[in-house]
DOPA-362487 format. One record per residue (C-alpha): residue number from 0; residue in three letters; x, y, z. Coordinates in pm, whole numbers, padded with zeros to 5 digits. Example, Ala and Ser with C-alpha at 12.3 -4.5 7.8 and 13.67 -1.06 7.14 Angstrom:
// DOPA-362487
+-----+---------+--------+--------+--------+
: num : residuo :      x :      y :      z :
+-----+---------+--------+--------+--------+
:   0 :     Ala :  01230 : -00450 :  00780 :
:   1 :     Ser :  01367 : -00106 :  00714 :
+-----+---------+--------+--------+--------+
***
This chain:
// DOPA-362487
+-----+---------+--------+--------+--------+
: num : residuo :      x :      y :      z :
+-----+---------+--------+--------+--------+
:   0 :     Unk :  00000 :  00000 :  00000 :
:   1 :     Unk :  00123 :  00301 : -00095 :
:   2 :     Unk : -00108 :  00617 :  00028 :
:   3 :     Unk :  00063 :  00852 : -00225 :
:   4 :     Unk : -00141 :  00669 : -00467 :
:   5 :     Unk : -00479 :  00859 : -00350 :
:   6 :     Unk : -00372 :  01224 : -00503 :
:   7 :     Unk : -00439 :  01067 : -00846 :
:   8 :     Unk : -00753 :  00940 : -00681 :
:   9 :     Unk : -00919 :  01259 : -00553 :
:  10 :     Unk : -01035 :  01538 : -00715 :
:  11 :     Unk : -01186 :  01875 : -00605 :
:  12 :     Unk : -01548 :  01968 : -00541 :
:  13 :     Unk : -01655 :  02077 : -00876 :
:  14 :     Unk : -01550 :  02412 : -00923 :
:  15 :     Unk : -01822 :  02465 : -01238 :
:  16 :     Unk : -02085 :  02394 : -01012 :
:  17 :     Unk : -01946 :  02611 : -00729 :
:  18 :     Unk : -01972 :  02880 : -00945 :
:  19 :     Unk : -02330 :  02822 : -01035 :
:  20 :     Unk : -02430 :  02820 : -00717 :
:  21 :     Unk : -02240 :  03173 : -00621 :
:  22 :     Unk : -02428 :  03312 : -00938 :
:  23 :     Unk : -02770 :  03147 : -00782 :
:  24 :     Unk : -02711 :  03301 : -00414 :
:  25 :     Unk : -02656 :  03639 : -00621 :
:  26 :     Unk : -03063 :  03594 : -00730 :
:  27 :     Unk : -03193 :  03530 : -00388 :
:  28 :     Unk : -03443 :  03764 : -00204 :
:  29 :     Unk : -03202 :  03774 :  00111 :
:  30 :     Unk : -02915 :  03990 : -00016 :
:  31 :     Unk : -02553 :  03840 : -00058 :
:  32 :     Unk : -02367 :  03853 :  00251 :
:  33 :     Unk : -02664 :  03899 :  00480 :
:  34 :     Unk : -02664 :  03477 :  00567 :
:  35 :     Unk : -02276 :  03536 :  00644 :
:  36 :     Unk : -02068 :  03183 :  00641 :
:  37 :     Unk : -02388 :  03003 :  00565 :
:  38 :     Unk : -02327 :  03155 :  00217 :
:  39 :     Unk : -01944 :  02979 :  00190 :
:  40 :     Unk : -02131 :  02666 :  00341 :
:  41 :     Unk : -02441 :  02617 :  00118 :
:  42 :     Unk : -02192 :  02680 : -00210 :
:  43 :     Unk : -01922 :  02465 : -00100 :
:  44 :     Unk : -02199 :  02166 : -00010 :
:  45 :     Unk : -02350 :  02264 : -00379 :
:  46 :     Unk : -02013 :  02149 : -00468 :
:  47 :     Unk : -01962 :  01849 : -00330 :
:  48 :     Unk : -02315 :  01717 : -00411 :
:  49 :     Unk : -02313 :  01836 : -00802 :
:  50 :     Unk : -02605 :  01974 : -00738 :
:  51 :     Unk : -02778 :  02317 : -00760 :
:  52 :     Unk : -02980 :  02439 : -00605 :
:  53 :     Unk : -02805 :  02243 : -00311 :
:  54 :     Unk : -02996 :  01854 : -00136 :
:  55 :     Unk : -03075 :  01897 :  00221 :
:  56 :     Unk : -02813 :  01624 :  00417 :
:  57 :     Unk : -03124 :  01388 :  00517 :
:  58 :     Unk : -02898 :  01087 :  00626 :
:  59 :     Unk : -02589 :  01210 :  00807 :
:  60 :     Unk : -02374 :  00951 :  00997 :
:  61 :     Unk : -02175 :  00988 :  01354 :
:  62 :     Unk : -01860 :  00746 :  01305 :
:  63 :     Unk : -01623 :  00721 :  01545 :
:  64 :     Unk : -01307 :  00494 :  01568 :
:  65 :     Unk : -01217 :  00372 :  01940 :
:  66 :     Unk : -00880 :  00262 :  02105 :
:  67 :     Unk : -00664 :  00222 :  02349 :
:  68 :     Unk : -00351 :  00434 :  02359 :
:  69 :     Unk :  00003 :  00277 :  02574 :
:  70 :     Unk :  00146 :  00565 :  02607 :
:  71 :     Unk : -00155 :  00659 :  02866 :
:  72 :     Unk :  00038 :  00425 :  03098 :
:  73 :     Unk :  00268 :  00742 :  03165 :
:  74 :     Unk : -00005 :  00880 :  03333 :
:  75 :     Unk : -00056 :  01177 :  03041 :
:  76 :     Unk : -00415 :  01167 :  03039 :
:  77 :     Unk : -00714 :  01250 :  03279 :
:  78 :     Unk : -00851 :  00888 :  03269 :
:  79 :     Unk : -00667 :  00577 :  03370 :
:  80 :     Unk : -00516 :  00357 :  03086 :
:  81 :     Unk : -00720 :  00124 :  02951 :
:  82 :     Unk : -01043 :  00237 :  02989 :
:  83 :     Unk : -01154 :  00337 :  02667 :
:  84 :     Unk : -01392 :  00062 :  02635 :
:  85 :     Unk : -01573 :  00240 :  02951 :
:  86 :     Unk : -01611 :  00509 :  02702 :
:  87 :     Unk : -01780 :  00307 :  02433 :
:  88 :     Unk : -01998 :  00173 :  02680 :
:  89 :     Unk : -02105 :  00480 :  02828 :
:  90 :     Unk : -02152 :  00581 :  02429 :
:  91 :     Unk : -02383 :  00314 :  02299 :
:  92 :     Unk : -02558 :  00314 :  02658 :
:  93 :     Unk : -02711 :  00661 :  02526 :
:  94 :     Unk : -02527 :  00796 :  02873 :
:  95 :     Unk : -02238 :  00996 :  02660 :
:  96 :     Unk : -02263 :  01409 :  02542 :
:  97 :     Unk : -02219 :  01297 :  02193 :
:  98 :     Unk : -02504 :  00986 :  02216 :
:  99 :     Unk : -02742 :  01226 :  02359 :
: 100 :     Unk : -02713 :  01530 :  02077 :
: 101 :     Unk : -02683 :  01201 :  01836 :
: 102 :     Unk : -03074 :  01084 :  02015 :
: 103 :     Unk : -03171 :  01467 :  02003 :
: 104 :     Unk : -03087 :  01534 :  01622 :
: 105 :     Unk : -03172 :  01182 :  01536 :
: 106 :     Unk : -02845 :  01098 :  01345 :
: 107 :     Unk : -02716 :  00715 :  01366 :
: 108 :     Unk : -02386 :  00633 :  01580 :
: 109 :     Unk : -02143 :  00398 :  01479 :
: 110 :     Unk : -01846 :  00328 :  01719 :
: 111 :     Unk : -01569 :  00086 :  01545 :
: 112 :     Unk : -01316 : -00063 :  01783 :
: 113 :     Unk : -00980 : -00041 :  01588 :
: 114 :     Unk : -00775 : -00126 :  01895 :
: 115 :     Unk : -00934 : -00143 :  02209 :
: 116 :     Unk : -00755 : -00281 :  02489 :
: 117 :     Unk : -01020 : -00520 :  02679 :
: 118 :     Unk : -01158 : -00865 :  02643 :
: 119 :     Unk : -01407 : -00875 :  02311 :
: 120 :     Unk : -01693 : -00986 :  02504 :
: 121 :     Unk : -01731 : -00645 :  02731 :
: 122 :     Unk : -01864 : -00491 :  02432 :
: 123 :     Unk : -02108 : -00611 :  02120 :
: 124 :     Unk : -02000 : -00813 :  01839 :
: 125 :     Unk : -02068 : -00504 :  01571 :
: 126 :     Unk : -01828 : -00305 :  01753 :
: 127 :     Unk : -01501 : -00523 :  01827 :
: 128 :     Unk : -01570 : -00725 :  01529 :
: 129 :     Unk : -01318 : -00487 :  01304 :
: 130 :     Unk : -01037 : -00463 :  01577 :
: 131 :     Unk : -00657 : -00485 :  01450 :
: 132 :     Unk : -00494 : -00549 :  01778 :
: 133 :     Unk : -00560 : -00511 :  02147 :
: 134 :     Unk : -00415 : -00171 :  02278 :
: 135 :     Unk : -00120 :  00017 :  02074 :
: 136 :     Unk :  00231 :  00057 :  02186 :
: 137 :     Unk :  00391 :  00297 :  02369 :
: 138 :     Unk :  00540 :  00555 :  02115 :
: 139 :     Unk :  00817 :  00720 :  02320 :
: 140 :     Unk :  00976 :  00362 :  02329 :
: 141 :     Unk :  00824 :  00153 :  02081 :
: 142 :     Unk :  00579 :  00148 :  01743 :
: 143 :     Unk :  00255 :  00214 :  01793 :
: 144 :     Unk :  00185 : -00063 :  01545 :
: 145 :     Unk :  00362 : -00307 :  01324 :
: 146 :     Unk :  00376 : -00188 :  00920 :
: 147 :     Unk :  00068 : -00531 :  00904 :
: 148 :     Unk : -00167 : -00402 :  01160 :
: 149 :     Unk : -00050 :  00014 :  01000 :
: 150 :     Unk : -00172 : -00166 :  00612 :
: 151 :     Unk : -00492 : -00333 :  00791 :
: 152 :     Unk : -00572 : -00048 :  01005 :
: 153 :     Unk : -00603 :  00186 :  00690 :
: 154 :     Unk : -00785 : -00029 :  00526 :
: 155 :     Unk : -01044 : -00104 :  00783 :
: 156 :     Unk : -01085 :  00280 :  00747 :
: 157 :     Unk : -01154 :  00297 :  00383 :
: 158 :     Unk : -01372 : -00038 :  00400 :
: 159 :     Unk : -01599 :  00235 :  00689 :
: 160 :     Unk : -01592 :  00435 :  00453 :
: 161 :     Unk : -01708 :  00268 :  00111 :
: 162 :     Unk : -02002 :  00092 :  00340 :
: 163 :     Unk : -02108 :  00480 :  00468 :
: 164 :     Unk : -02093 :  00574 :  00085 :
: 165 :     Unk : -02251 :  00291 : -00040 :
: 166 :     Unk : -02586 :  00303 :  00217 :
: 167 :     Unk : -02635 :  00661 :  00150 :
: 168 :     Unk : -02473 :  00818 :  00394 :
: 169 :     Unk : -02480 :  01196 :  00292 :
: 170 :     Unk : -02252 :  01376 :  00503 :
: 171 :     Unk : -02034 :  01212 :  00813 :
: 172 :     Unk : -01930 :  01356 :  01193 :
: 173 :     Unk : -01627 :  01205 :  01256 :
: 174 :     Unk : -01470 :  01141 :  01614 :
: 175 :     Unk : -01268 :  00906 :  01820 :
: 176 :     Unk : -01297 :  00745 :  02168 :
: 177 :     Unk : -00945 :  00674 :  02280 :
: 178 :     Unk : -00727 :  00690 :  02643 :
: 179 :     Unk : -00376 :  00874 :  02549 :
: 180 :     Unk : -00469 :  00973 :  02171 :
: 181 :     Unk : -00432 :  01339 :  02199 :
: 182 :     Unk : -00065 :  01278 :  02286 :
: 183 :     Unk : -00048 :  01046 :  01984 :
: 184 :     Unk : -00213 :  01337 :  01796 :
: 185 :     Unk :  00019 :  01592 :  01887 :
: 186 :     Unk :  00290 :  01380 :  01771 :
: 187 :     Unk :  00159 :  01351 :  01462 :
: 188 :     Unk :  00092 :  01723 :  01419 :
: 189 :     Unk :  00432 :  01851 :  01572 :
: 190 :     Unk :  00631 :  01593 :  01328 :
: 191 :     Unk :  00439 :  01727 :  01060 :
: 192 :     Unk :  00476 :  02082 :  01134 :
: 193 :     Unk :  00842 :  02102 :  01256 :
: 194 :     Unk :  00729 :  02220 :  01592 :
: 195 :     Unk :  00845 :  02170 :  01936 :
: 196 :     Unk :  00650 :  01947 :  02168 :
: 197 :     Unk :  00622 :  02219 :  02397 :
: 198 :     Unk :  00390 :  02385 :  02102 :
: 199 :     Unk :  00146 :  02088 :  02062 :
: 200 :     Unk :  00065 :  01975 :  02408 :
: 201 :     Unk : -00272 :  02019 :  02511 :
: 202 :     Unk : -00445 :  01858 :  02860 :
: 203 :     Unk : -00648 :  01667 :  02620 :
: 204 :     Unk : -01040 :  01601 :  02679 :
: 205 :     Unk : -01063 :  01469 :  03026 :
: 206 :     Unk : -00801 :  01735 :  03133 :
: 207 :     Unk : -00508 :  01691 :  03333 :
: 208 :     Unk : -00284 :  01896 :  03591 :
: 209 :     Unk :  00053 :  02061 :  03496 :
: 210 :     Unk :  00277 :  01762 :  03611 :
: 211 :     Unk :  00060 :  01526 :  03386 :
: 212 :     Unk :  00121 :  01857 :  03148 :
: 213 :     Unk :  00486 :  01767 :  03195 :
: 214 :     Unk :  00479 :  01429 :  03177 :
: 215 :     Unk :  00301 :  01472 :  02857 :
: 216 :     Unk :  00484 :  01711 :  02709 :
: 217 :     Unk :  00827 :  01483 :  02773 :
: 218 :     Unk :  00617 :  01162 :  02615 :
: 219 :     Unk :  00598 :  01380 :  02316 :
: 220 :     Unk :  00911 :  01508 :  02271 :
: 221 :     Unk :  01067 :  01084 :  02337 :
: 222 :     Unk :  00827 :  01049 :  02043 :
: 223 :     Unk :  00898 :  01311 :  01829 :
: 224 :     Unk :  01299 :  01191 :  01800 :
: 225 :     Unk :  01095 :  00836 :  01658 :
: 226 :     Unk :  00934 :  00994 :  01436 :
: 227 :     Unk :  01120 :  01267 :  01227 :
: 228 :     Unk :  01350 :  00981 :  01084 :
: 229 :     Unk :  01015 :  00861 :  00928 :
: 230 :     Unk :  00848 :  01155 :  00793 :
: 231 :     Unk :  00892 :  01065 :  00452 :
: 232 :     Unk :  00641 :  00752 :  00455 :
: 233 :     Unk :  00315 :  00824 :  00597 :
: 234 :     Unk :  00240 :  00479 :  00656 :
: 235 :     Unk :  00552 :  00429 :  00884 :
: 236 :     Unk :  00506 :  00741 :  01029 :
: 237 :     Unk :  00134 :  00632 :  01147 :
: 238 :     Unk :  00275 :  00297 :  01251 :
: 239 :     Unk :  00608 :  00441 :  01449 :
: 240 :     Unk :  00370 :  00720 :  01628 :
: 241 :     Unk :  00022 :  00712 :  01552 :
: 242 :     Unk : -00223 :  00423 :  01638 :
: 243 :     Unk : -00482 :  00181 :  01497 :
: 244 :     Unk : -00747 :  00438 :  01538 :
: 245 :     Unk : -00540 :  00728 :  01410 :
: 246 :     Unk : -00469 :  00531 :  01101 :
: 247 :     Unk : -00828 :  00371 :  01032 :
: 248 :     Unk : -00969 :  00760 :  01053 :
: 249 :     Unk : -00644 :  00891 :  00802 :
: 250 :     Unk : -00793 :  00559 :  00524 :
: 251 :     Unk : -01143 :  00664 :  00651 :
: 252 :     Unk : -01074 :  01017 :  00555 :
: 253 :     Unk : -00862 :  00924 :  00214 :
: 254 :     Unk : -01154 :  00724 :  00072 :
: 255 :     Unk : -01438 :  00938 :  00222 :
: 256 :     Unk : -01288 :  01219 : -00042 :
: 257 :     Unk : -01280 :  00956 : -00310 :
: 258 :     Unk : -01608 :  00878 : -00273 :
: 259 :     Unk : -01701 :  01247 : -00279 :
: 260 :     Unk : -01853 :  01196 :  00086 :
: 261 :     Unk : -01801 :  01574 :  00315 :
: 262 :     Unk : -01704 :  01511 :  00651 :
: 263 :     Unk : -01660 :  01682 :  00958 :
: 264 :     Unk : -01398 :  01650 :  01178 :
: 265 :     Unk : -01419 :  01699 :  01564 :
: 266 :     Unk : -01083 :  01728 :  01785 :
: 267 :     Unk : -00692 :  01748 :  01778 :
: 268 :     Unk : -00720 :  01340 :  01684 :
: 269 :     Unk : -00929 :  01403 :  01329 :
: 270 :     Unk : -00749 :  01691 :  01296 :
: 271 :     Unk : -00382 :  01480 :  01302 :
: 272 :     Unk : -00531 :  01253 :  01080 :
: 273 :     Unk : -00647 :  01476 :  00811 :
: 274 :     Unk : -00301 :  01654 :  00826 :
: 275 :     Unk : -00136 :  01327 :  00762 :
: 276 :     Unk : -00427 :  01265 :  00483 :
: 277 :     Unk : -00352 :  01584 :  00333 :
: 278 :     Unk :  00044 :  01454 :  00315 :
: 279 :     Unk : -00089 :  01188 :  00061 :
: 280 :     Unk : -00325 :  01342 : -00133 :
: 281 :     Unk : -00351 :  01763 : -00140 :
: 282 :     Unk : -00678 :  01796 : -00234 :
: 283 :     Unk : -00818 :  01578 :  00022 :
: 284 :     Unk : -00852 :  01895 :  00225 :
: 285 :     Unk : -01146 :  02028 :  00008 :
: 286 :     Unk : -01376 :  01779 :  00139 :
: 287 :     Unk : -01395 :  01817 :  00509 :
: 288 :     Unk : -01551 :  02066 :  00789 :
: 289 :     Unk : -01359 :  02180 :  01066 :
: 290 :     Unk : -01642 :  02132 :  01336 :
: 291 :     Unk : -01504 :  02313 :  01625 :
: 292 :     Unk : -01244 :  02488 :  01823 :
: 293 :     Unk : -01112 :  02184 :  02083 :
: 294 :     Unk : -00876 :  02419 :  02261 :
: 295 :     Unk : -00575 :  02167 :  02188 :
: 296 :     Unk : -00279 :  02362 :  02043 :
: 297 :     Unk : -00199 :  02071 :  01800 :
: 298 :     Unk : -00534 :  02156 :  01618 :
: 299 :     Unk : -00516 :  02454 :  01578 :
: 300 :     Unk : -00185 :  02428 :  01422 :
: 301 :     Unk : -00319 :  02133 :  01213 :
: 302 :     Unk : -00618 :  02296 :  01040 :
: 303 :     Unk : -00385 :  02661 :  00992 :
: 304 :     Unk : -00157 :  02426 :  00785 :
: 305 :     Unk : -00469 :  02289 :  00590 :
: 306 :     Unk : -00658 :  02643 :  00594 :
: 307 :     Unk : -00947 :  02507 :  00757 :
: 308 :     Unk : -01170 :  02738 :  00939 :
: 309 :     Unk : -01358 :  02572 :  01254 :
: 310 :     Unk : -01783 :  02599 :  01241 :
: 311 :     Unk : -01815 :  02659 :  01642 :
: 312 :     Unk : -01594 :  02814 :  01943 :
: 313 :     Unk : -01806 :  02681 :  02227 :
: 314 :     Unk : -01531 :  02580 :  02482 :
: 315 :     Unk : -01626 :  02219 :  02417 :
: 316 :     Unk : -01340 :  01979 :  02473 :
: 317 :     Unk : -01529 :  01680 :  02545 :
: 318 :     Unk : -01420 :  01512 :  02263 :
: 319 :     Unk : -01577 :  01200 :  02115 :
: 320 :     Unk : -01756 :  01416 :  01794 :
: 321 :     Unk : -01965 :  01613 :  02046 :
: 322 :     Unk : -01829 :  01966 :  01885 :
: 323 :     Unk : -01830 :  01863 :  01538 :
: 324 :     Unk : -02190 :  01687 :  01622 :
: 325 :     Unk : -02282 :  02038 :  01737 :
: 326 :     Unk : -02223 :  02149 :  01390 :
: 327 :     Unk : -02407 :  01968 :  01230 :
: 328 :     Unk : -02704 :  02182 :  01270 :
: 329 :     Unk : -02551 :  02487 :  01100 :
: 330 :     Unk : -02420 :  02275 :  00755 :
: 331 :     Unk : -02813 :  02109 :  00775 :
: 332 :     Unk : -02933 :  02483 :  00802 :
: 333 :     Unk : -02673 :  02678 :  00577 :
: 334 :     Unk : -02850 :  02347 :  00336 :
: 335 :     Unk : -03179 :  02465 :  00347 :
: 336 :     Unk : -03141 :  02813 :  00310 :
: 337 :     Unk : -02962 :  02779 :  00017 :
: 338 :     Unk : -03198 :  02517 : -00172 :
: 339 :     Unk : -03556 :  02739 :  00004 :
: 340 :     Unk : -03507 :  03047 : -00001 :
: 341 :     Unk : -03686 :  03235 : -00303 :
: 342 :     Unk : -03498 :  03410 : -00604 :
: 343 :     Unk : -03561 :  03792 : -00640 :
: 344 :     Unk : -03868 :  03861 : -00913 :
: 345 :     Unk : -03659 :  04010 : -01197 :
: 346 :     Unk : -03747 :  04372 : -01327 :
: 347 :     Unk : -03844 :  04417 : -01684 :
: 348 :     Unk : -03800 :  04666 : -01893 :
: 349 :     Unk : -04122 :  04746 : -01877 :
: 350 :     Unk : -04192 :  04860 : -01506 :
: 351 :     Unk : -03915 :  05062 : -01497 :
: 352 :     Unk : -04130 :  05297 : -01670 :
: 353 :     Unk : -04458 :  05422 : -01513 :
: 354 :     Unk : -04724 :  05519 : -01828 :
: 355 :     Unk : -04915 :  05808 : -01784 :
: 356 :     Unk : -05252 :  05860 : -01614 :
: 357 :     Unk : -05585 :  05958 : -01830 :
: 358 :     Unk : -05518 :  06307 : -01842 :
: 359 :     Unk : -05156 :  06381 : -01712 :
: 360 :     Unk : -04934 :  06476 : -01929 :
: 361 :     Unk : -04612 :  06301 : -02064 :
: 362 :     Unk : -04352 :  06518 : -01906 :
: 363 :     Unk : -04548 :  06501 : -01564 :
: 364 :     Unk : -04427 :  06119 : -01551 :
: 365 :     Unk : -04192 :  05991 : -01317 :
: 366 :     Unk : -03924 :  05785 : -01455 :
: 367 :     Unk : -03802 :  05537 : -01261 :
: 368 :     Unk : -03385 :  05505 : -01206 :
: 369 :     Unk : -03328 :  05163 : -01331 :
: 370 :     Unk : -02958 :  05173 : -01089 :
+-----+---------+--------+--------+--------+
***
């Protein structure tokens, strides 16, 4: 597998159509600019769809790739290692943020276990059933995966990805559930960006104190000196620092552009992954959302180096898709504006002139300034 091989794979939203639907917003009753980044959002779905005036999204899709992190064994994160099948529990229980906006705006969840660490039978069948391994390794000593479970991981992503496409799935909010991923994440992002790990760290979803700050921040940086001698494959890159989550979501996001299918991306971890998506193929970029503002300084620097623009600054760090769930609302709305909304009644030549009353004479006519 060579993920290079996607940039011949994806194109752009269709620029043609982009432009008809500018030319259509110029024709509406509400005037241009009034609907602010609704506007950008209802053109840019236009896009994606082929389709003007733009389809409402009728069945979006909450997907969210779970695992378990090693590095969390340092004690970097606000929840004990381990535990992120506690999450998923808590998640398909309807007891999570992100299941109960998913219950409120009726939209599907679907939680794949990439690498969870915890015996199969804690959780159902149609969640564990696509796991790679059990766990991930501990990056500031050891590869998160081997280059097998990197290849198999990927592909489980784009396999999520062609079923989503295939059932109809119109437009996807796309999270993780993981113990130690943001530090994973900022790995990922700082190796990418030529930053410090000092610049990256965040205190991740759950938050943590400054010594697990520290401890954190010194996990990254071990990492970091793995991964810079690697930054020239993306595949051993996600295998040296990344995870079997982090690399299902990069193939999930890879083929989700191929099969022209807009997604929205949540946290720091989506974010990492679309930066290392972008790596393989540029235009992959076009197709995805920035949901929200997480607060982690690895994101932000992520979706600057993409120019991605997040939806929402709520002060949600929750994680799990909750902020880019949030969104949803506004790309649904900016959706029906666009398609509803009536088109101004052209003038004609012939009102701009008023005729003149029985009995008034020509030069006692009003004419009417057609600018």
């Amino acid at each position: 597998m060579n993920l290079d091989d996607f940039s011949d794979l994806i194109e752009r939203p269709d620029g043609g159509v982009r432009r008809d639907a500018e030319e259509r917003r110029e024709r509406l009753s509400v005037p241009p600019g009034a609907l602010g980044r609704l506007d950008e959002l209802g053109e840019w779905l236009s896009a994606a769809q082929q389709s003007v005036p733009v389809k409402a999204v009728e069945q979006p899709r909450v997907v969210l790739f779970a695992a378990d992190h090693g590095v969390a064994e340092l004690d970097v994160s606000g929840r004990a290692a381990g535990t992120t099948h506690e999450l998923v529990r808590a998640a398909l229980d309807g007891a999570s943020p992100v299941a109960v906006l998913a219950r409120r705006f009726a939209v599907p969840l679907r939680i794949v276990d990439a690498g969870i660490d915890c015996a199969p039978e804690l959780l159902p069948e149609s969640v564990v059933r696509h796991r790679v391994r059990r766990g991930s390794g501990r990056i500031d000593i050891e590869d998160a995966l081997t280059a097998e479970e990197t290849e198999r991981a990927v592909r489980l992503g784009m396999a999520i990805a062609d079923e989503e496409a295939d059932s109809g799935t119109d437009l996807v909010v796309l999270g993780d559930l993981s113990v130690g991923g943001t530090t994973a994440a900022a790995t990922l992002v700082a190796a990418l960006c030529g930053t410090d790990a000092s610049v990256v760290t965040g205190r991740g979803g759950a938050g943590i104190d400054d010594l697990a700050w520290m401890r954190k921040c010194a996990a990254i940086r071990d990492a970091l000196r793995r991964a810079r001698p690697v930054l020239g494959d993306q595949l051993e890159l996600l295998a040296t620092v990344g995870g079997a989550d982090l690399a299902a979501m990069t193939g999930f996001l890879l083929q989700s552009a191929v099969r022209r299918m807009p997604v929205i991306l949540d946290g720091v971890v989506g974010a990492a992954c679309a930066l290392v998506a972008q790596r393989a193929a540029f235009r992959a970029p076009d197709w995805w959302l920035a949901g929200q503002v997480s607060g982690e300084p690895a994101q932000s620097k992520a979706l600057d180096r993409m120019a991605l623009t997040p939806l929402l600054d709520h002060g949600v760090t929750v994680g799990e898709g909750t902020g880019a769930l949030l969104a949803l609302p506004l790309v649904q709305a900016a959706a029906a504006l666009a398609a509803e909304l009536p088109e101004r009644t052209p003038v004609t030549a012939d009102e701009d002139t008023e005729e003149p009353a029985e009995g008034q004479d020509a030069d006692d006519v009003k004419v009417l300034d057609a600018t």
